[in-house]
C-alpha atoms as one frame of an Amber mdcrd trajectory, in Angstrom:
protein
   0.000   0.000   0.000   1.518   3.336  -0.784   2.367   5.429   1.996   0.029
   8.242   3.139   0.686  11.741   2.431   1.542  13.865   5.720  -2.126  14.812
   7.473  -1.380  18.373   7.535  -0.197  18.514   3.243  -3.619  16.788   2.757
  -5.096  19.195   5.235  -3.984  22.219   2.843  -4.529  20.033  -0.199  -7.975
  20.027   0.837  -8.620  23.601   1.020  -7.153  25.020  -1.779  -9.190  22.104
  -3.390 -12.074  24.266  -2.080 -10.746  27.626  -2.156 -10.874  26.316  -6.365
 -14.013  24.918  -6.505 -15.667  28.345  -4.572 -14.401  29.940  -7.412 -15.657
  28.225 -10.162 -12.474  27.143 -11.604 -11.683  23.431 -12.882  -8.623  22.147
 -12.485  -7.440  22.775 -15.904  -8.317  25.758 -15.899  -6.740  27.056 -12.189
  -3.423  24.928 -13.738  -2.872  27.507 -16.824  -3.707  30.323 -15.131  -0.452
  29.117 -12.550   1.923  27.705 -15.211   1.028  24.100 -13.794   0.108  21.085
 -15.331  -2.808  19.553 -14.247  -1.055  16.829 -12.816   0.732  18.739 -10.715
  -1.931  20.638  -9.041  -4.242  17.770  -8.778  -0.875  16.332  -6.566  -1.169
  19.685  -4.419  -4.676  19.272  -3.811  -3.832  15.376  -2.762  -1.243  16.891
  -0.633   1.077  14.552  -2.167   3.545  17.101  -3.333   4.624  20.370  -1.449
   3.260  23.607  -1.601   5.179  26.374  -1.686   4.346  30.331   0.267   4.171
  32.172  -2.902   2.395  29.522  -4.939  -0.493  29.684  -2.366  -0.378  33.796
  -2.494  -0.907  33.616  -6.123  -3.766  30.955  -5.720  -5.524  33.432  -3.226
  -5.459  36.113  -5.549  -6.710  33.769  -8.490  -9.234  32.468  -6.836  -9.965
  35.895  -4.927  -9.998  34.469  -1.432  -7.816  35.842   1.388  -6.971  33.353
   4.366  -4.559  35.053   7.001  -4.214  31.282   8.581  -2.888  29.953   4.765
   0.537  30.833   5.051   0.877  29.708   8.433  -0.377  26.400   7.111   1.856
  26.135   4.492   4.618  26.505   6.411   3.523  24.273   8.873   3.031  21.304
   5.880   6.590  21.712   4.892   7.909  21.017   8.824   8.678  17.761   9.071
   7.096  16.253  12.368   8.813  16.236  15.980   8.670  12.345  15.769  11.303
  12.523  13.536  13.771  13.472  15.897  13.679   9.900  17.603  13.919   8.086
  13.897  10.616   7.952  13.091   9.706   8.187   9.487   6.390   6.773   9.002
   3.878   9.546   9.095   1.520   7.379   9.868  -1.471   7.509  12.984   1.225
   9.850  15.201   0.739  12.354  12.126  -2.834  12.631  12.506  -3.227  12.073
  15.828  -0.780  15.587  16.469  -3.771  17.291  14.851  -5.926  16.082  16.258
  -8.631  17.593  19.333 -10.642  14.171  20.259  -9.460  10.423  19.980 -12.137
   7.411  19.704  -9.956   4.149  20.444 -11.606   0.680  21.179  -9.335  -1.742
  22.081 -10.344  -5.093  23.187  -7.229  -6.696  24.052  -4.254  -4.039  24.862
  -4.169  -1.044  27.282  -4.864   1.883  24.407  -1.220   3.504  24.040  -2.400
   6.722  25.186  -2.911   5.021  28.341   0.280   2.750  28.385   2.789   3.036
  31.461   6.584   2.562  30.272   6.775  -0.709  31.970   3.590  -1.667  29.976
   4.943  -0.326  26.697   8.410  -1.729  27.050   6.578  -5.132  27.906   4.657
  -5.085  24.616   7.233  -4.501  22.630   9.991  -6.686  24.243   7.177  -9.510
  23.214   7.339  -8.716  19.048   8.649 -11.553  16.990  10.839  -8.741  15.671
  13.566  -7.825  18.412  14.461  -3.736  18.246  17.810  -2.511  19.048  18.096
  -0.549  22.980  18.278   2.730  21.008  15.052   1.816  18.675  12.948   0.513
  22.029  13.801   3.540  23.928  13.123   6.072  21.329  10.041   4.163  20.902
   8.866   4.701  24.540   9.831   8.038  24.544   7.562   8.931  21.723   4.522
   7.247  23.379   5.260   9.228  26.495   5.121  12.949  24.319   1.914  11.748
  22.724   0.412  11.307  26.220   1.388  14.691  27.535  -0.894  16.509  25.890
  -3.608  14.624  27.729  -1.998  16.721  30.458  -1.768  20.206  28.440  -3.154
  22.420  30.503  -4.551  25.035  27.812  -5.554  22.489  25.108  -5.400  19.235
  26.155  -6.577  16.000  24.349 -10.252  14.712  24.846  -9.754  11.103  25.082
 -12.438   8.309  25.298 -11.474   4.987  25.607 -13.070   1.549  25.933 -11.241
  -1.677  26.829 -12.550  -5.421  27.707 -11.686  -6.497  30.777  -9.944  -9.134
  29.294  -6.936  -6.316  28.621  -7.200  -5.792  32.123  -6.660  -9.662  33.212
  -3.840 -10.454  30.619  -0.374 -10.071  32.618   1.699  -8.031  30.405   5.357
  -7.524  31.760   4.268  -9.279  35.019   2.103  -8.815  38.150   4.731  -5.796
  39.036   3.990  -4.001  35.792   0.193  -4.796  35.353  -0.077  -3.195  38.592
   1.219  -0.251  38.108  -0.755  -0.061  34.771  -3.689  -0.519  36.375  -2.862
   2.060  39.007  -2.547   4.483  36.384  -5.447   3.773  34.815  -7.249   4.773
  37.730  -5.227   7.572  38.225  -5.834   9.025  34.927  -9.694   8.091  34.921
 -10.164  11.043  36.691  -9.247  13.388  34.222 -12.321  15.471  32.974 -10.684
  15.255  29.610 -10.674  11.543  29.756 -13.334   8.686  29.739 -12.791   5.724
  30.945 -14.865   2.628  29.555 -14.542  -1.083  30.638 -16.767  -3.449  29.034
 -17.078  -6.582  31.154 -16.772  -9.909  30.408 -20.218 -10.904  31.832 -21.377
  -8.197  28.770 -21.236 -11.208  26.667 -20.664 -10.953  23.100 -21.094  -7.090
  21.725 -20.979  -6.300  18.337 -17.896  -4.058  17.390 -15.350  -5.653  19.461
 -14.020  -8.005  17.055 -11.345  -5.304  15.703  -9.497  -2.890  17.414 -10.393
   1.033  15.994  -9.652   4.510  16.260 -11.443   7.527  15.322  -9.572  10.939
  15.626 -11.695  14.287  14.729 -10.191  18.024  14.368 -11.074  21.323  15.469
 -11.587  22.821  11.963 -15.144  21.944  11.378 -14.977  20.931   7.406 -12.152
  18.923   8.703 -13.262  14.675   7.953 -12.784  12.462  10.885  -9.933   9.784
  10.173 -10.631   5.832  11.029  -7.528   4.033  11.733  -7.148   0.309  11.763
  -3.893  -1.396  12.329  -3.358  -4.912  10.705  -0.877  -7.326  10.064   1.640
  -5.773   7.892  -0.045  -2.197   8.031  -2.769   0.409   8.577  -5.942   1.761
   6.519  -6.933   5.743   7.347 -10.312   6.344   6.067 -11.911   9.260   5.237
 -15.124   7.985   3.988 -18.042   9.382   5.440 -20.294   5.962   5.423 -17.740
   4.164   6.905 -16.740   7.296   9.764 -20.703   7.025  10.513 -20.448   3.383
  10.472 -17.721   3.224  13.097 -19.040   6.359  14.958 -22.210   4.386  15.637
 -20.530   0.800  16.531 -18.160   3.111  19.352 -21.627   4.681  19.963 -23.026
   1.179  20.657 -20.274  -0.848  22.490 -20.042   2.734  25.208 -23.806   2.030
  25.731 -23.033  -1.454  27.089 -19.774  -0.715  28.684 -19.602  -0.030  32.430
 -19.879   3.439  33.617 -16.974   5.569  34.229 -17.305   4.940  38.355 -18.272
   1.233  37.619 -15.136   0.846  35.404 -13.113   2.364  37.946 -14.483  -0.109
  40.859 -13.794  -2.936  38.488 -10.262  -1.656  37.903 -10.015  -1.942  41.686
 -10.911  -5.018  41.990  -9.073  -7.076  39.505  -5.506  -6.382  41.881  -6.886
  -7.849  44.875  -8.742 -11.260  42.693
């Protein structure tokens, strides 16, 4: 599968896309006018090549639409992410989840990631058939443990809801030592008012949704689509398409309404040390 363009380059793709089509211009037409093939622009409005700061002033006076938060953008699309520092290339679901305001994750079997202690994390990976170096593992950790600040950002921080089975509460990961502590901090951080907290308990039964693990991110910008992730084998899928975003919306909507309460999740947290 061909990798995904960076969120925020499809982010601006997307709006001069619209910034075009408010002005009545096809894509041919928008490409002569700027000395581009249409090839070429249709790339730009992919986000699959970069823009440039005075390509996107000339576009705003073609199309006769001023945005004082375009060139910020641009520049912004051209960084390349923070993840990078620790090795990371993939742009992958740390991409779009840095944009992101609110994150969706059902996750039947493992903690959510979000929610991982280092002891947890480390444990996890320390598991894979594929062995990473020291320096890979700890870089690793270290990005899990920036994404997670910002459910601690005390001027924007990161709405989180989360629903595990209680079977990712009962499988020992790293130990007794380390699931405690995990489950420590999920109580801990259960009382955020940014986070919720959902257990769905084995005596639930079957509930339709929780065969696959899923994540739904969504964005301030309000003509911004919400992004599906699903993790498989050998990769991911990000999907933008609105039946599908409904479809999952509603299946998260479903498996919350049969998942424990935030208290009762908590008091079953509790519990699970001392069985």
């Amino acid at each position: 599968m061909p990798a995904q363009p960076p969120f925020r380059r499809r982010r601006l793709g997307r709006k001069l896309a619209r910034m075009r089509a408010d002005a009545r211009m096809t894509l041919g037409e928008a490409a002569e006018a700027l000395f581009k093939t249409k090839s070429a622009l249709h790339r730009m409005e992919k986000g699959e090549t970069l823009v440039d700061v005075h390509l996107v002033k000339s576009m705003m006076d073609l199309y006769d639409c001023y945005d004082p938060d375009l060139i910020e953008q641009t520049v912004k699309a051209r960084e390349k992410g923070w993840w990078t520092t620790f090795g990371i290339e993939n742009q992958g679901y740390i991409d779009v989840e840095t944009e992101a305001t609110h994150v969706y994750d059902l996750s039947p079997l493992i903690i959510p990631g979000l929610l991982q202690t280092p002891e947890y994390t480390r444990a996890l990976f320390e598991a894979h058939r594929l062995k990473r170096t020291s320096r890979w593992l700890e870089n690793d950790i270290e990005v899990r443990r920036i994404r997670q600040k910002r459910l601690a950002d005390p001027e924007v921080p990161l709405r989180l809801h989360a629903i595990v089975h209680e079977a990712a509460l009962r499988t020992v990961v790293g130990g007794p030592g380390v699931m405690g502590g995990q489950l420590a901090h999920l109580r801990a951080v259960a009382g955020s008012p940014n986070v919720v907290l959902q257990v769905l308990a084995g005596a639930a039964g079957i509930v339709d949704g929780m065969a696959t693990a899923f994540t739904r991110l969504s964005f301030a910008e309000a003509d911004e689509p919400d992004v599906l992730y699903i993790e498989y084998l050998t990769g991911a899928l990000y999907i933008e398409n609105e039946w599908e975003l409904n479809e999952a919306k509603l299946t998260f909507e479903h498996v919350a309404s049969r998942a424990l309460g935030r208290d009762e999740s908590v008091a079953l947290i509790e519990r699970i040390p001392a069985e």
